[in-house]
C-alpha positions in Angstrom: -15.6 272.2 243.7 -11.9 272.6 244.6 -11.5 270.4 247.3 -12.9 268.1 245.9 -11.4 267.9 242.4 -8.0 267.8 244.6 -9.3 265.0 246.6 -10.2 263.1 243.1 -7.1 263.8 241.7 -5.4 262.1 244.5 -7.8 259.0 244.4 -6.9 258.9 240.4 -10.0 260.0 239.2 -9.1 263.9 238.0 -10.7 265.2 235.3 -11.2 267.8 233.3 -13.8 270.9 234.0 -15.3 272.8 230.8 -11.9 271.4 228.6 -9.2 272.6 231.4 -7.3 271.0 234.1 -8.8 272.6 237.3 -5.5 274.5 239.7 -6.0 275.9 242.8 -5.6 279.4 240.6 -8.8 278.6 238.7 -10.9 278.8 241.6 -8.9 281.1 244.2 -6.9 283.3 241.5 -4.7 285.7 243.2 -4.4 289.2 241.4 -1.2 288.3 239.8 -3.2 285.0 238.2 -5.7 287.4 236.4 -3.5 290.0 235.0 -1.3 287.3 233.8 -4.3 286.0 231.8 -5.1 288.7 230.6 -1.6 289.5 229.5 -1.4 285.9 228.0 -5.1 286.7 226.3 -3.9 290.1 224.9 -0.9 288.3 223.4 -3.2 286.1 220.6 -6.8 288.5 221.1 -7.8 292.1 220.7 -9.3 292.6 224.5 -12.4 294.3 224.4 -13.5 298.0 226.5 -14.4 295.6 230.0 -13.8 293.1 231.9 -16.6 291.3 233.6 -15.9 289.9 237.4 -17.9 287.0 238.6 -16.5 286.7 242.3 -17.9 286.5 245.6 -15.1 288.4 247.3 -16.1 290.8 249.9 -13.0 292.3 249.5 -13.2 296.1 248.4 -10.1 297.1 248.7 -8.8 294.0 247.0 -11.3 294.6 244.1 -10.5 298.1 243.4 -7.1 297.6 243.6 -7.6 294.8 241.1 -9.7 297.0 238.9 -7.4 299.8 239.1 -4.3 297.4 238.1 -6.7 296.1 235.1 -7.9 299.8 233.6 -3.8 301.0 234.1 -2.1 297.9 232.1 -5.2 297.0 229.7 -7.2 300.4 229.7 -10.6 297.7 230.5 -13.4 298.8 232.9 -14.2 296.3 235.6 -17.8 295.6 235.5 -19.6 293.3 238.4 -22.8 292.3 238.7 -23.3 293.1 242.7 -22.1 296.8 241.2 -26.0 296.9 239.2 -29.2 298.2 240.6 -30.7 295.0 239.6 -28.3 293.2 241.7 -30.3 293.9 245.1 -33.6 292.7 243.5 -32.5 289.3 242.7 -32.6 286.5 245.5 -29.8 285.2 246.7 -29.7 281.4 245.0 -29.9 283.4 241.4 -27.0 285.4 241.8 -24.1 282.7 240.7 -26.2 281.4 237.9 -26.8 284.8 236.8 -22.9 285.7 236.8 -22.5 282.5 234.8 -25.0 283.4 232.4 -23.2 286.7 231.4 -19.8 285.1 231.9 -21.0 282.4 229.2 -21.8 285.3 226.8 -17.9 286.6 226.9 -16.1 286.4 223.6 -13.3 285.2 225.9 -13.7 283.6 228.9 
């Protein structure tokens, strides 16, 4: 998806995905990108109790350290879908459109 909106932006044909100009942040965010979101969120919105994390990092480390930098400065839960008991039931080519599914339910996404 990335690739190739980069590769369409450099033939002239970028677009716009879902009302925003797709950045290299939007589909590789570093931890920095998301807390700064969310700060930039929490300016304008009352955040809610959670935060839900659609990602297919493998990363733990990475993602506790993220959760632990988003419960500190925001006092949000990190929830995750892989985290469920449901999770392990589901094949494989539902899992994204599942994570989309909740996503889409977020009062702010």
């Amino acid at each position: 998806f990335c690739m190739a909106e980069e590769l369409r932006a450099a033939a002239g044909m970028k677009k716009l995905r879902f009302g925003f100009a797709v950045r290299q942040a939007t589909c590789n965010p570093q931890e920095q990108d998301i807390i700064q979101a969310l700060e930039d969120v929490n300016r304008s919105h009352v955040l809610g109790s959670g935060v839900f994390l659609a990602t297919n990092s493998r990363d733990d480390s990475e993602l506790t350290r993220l959760s632990e930098r988003i419960y500190s400065r925001f006092g949000m839960l990190t929830h995750r879908l892989q985290d469920t008991s449901e999770f392990r039931e589901l094949p494989a080519e539902h899992r994204h459109i599942l994570d989309l599914l909740v996503a889409a339910q977020a009062t702010i996404f």
